[in-house]
C-alpha positions in Angstrom: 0.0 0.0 0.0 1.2 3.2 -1.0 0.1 6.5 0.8 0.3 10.0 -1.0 -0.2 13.3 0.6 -0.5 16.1 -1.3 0.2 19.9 -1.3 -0.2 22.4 -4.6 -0.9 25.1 -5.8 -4.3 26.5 -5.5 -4.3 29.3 -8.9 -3.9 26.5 -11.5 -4.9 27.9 -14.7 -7.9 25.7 -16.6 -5.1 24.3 -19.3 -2.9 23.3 -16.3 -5.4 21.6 -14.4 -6.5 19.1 -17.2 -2.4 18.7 -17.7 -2.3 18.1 -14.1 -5.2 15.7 -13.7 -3.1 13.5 -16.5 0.1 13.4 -14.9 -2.3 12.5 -11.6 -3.7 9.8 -13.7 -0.7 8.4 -14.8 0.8 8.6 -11.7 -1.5 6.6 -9.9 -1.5 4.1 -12.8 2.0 2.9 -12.4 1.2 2.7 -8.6 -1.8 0.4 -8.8 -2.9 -1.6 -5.9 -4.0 -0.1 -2.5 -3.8 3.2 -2.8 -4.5 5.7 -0.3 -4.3 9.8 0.0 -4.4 12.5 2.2 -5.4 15.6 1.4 -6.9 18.8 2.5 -9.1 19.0 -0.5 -8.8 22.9 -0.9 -9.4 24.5 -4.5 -6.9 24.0 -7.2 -4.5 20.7 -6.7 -5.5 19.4 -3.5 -8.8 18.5 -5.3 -7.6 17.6 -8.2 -5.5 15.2 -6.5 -8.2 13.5 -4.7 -10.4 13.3 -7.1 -8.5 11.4 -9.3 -7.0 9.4 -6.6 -11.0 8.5 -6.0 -11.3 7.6 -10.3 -7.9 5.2 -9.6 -9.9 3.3 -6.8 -7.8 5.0 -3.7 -9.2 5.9 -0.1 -9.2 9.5 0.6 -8.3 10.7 4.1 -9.2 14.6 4.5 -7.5 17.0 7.1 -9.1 19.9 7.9 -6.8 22.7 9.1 -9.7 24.0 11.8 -13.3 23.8 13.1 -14.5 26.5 10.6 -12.4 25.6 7.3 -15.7 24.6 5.9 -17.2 27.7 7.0 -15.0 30.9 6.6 -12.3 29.3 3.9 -14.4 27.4 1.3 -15.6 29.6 -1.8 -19.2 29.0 -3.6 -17.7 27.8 -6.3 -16.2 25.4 -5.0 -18.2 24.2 -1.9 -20.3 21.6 -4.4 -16.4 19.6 -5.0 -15.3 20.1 -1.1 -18.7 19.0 0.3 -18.1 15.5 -2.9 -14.9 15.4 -1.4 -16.0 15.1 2.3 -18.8 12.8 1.4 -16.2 10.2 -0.4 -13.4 10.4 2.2 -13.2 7.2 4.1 -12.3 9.3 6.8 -12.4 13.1 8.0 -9.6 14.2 10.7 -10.1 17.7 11.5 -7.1 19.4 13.6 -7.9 21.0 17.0 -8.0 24.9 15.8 -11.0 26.6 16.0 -9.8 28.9 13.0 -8.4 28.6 10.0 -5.1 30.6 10.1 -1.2 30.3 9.3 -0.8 27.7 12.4 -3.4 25.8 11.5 -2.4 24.9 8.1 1.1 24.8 8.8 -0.4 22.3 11.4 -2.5 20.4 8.8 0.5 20.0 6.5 2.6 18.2 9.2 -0.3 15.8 9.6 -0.3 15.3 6.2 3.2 14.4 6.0 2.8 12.5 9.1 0.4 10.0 7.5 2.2 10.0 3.8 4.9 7.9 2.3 5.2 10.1 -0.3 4.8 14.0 -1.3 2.7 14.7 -4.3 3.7 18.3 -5.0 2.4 20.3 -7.9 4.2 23.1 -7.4 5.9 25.4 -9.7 9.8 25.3 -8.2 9.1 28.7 -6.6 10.5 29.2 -3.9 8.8 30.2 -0.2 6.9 33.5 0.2 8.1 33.6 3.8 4.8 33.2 5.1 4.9 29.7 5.9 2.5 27.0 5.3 2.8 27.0 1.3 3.8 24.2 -1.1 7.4 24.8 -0.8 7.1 24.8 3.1 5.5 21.9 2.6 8.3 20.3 0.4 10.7 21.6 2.3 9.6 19.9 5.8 9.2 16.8 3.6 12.5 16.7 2.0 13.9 17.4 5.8 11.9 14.5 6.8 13.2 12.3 4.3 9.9 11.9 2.5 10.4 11.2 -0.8 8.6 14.0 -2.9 7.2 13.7 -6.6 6.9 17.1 -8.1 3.9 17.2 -10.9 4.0 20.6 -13.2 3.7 19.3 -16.2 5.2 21.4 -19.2 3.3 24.4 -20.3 1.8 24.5 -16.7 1.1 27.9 -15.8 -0.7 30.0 -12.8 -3.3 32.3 -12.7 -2.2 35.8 -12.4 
């Protein structure tokens, strides 16, 4: 059994996220057999990644940086995929902070990496924004871990912006 957690970007650009959703795709192809992710199913690649980790037959485990994620942090348009998302997941861990802030998601990440033997990162190289809790935070507390890390950003990927 294989275990992916995932971090990414969340300002994929349409184009990217159908090049993304392919590399997903093949990824968990040549991995076939029980697999399982953990993701915190927020816009952009975190959702992407689960649901195609649910098309490949995997287990979804969601972590919820705070109480009131659902609440303060998911957008309309995408509360119809989070609320799939949350219905699918064979199980729901939701951390201990009451808000969703910088803690909590730096918080949510290490429990990601905690339960993963592998980093799914679609991520564009760049490098932290100092704020802490962003992809490359996230790869770079995996790397430090010693969790191997498969960047996805296919060519021609882009962000929005």
């Amino acid at each position: 059994m294989t275990t992916y957690a995932v971090t990414g970007h969340m300002d994929l650009t349409d184009d990217t996220a159908r090049l993304v959703r392919t590399a997903l795709k093949s990824l968990f192809e040549a991995d076939s057999g029980n697999l399982v992710g953990v993701s915190c199913i927020a816009a952009g690649a975190d959702s992407l990644f689960a649901e195609e980790l649910l098309a490949a037959g995997g287990r979804l485990i969601v972590v919820l940086p705070s109480r009131d994620y659902r609440e303060t942090k998911v957008k309309p348009g995408h509360a119809a995929t989070f609320d799939s998302l949350i219905r699918a997941a064979s199980e729901v861990v939701v951390m201990t902070h009451a808000t969703a802030n910088r803690t909590a998601y730096e918080a949510a990440n290490g429990e990601l990496l905690r339960r993963g033997d592998r980093l799914v990162a679609v991520w564009d190289g760049a490098p932290p924004s100092g704020e802490g809790g962003g992809t490359a935070d996230t790869v770079a507390q995996a790397r430090a871990e010693g969790l191997e890390v498969v960047v996805v950003w296919p060519g021609g990927a882009r962000r929005q912006g």
